[in-house]
C-alpha positions as CSV (number, residue, x, y, z in Angstrom):
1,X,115.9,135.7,139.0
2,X,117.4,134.9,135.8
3,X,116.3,131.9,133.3
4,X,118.8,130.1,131.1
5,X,117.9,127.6,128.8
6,X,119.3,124.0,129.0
7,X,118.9,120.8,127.3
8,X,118.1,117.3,127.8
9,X,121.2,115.5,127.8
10,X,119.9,112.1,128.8
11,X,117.9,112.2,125.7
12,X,120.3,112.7,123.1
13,X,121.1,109.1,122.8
14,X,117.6,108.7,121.1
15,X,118.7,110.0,118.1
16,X,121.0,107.5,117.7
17,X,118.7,104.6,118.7
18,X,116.5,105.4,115.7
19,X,118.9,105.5,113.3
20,X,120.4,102.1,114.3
21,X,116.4,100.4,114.9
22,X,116.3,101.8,110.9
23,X,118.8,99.2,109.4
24,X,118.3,96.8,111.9
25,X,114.0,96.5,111.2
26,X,114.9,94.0,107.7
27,X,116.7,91.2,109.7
28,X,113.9,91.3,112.5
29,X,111.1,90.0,110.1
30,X,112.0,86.3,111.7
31,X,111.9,86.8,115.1
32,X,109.4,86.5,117.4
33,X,107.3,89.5,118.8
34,X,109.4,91.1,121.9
35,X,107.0,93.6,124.0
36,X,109.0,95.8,126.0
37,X,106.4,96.7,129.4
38,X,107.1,100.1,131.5
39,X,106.1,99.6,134.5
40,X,104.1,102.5,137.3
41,X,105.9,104.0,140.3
42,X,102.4,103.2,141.9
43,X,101.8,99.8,143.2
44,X,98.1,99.6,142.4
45,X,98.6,100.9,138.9
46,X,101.6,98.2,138.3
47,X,99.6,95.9,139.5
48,X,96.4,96.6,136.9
49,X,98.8,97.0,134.2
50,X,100.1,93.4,135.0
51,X,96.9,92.2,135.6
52,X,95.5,93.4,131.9
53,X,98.5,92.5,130.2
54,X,97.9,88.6,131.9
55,X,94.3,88.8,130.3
56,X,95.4,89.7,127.1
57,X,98.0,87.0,126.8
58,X,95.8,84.8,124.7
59,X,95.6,87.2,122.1
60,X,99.2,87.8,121.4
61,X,101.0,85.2,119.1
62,X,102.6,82.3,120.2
63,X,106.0,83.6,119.6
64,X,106.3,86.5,121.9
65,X,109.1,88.0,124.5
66,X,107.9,90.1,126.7
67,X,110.8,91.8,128.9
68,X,109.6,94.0,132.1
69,X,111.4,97.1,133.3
70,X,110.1,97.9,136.3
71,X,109.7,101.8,137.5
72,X,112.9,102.5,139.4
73,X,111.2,103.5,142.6
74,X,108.9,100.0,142.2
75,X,111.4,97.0,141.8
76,X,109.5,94.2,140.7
77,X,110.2,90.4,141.6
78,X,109.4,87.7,139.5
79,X,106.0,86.7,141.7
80,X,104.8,90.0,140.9
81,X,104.5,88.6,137.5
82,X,101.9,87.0,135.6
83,X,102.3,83.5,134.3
84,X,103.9,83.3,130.5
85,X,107.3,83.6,130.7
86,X,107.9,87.1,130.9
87,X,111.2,88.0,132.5
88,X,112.7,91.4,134.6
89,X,114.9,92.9,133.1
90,X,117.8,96.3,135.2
91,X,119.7,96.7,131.4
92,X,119.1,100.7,130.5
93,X,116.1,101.6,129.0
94,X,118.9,102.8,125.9
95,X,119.4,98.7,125.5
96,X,115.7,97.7,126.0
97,X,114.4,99.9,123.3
98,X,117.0,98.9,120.7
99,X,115.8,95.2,120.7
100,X,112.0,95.7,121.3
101,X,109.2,95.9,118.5
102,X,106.3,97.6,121.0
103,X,105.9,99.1,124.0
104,X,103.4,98.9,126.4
105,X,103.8,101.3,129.6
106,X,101.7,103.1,131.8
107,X,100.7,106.2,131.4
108,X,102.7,108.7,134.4
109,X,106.2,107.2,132.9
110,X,108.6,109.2,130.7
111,X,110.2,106.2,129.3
112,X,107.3,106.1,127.2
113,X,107.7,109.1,125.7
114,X,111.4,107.8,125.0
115,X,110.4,104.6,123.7
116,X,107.6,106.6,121.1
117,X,110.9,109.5,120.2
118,X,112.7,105.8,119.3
119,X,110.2,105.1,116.5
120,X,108.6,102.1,118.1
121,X,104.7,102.2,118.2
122,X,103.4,102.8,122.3
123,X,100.3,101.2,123.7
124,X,99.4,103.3,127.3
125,X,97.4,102.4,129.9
126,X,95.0,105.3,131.0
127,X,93.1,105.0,134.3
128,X,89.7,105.0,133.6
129,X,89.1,107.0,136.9
């Protein structure tokens, strides 16, 4: 058995993400507060993210977008949705993380890990058990 190393090639596109988010961040000041949420490949996770996210809606400013991307083994619908105008969103994860100012994912997903390497500030859910 021999081991050769290999890199990443899917991630290489970060790189270039933060470099454009840089020079973009001056002309964003205006805009309103667009949450990017990553969702669980399990069901019963998704579903307590959603759920805490809905609870916390009041706390967030009145001008905020919040854009889902759901796991890709989880599609979402729009009644699996809480109420407040969030929408779904299939556009790469590439495109997603260029026009969002935080992220909010779960905590078994890479893309969070991605969306953190893209300079934007991550909020996890853990489960508690």
């Amino acid at each position: 058995t021999r081991l050769v190393s290999v890199e990443a090639l899917r991630y290489l596109y970060l790189a270039e993400l933060l470099r454009v988010k840089r020079t973009s961040k001056e002309s964003a000041a205006a805009t309103p507060l667009k949450i990017l949420v990553l969702t669980d490949y399990d069901a019963r996770n998704t579903r307590k993210q959603l759920r805490l996210l809905e609870n916390s809606l009041h706390l967030l400013p009145a001008e905020v977008q919040i854009t889902v991307k759901a796991h890709p083994t989880l599609p979402l619908n729009k009644a699996d949705l809480p109420q407040g105008g969030m929408e779904i969103s299939s556009r790469p994860l590439s495109e997603l993380l260029l026009s969002a100012d935080v992220v909010y994912a779960s905590s078994v997903t890479s893309a969070a890990v991605e969306a953190y390497c893209a300079g934007l500030p991550v909020a996890a859910l853990f489960d508690p058990a």
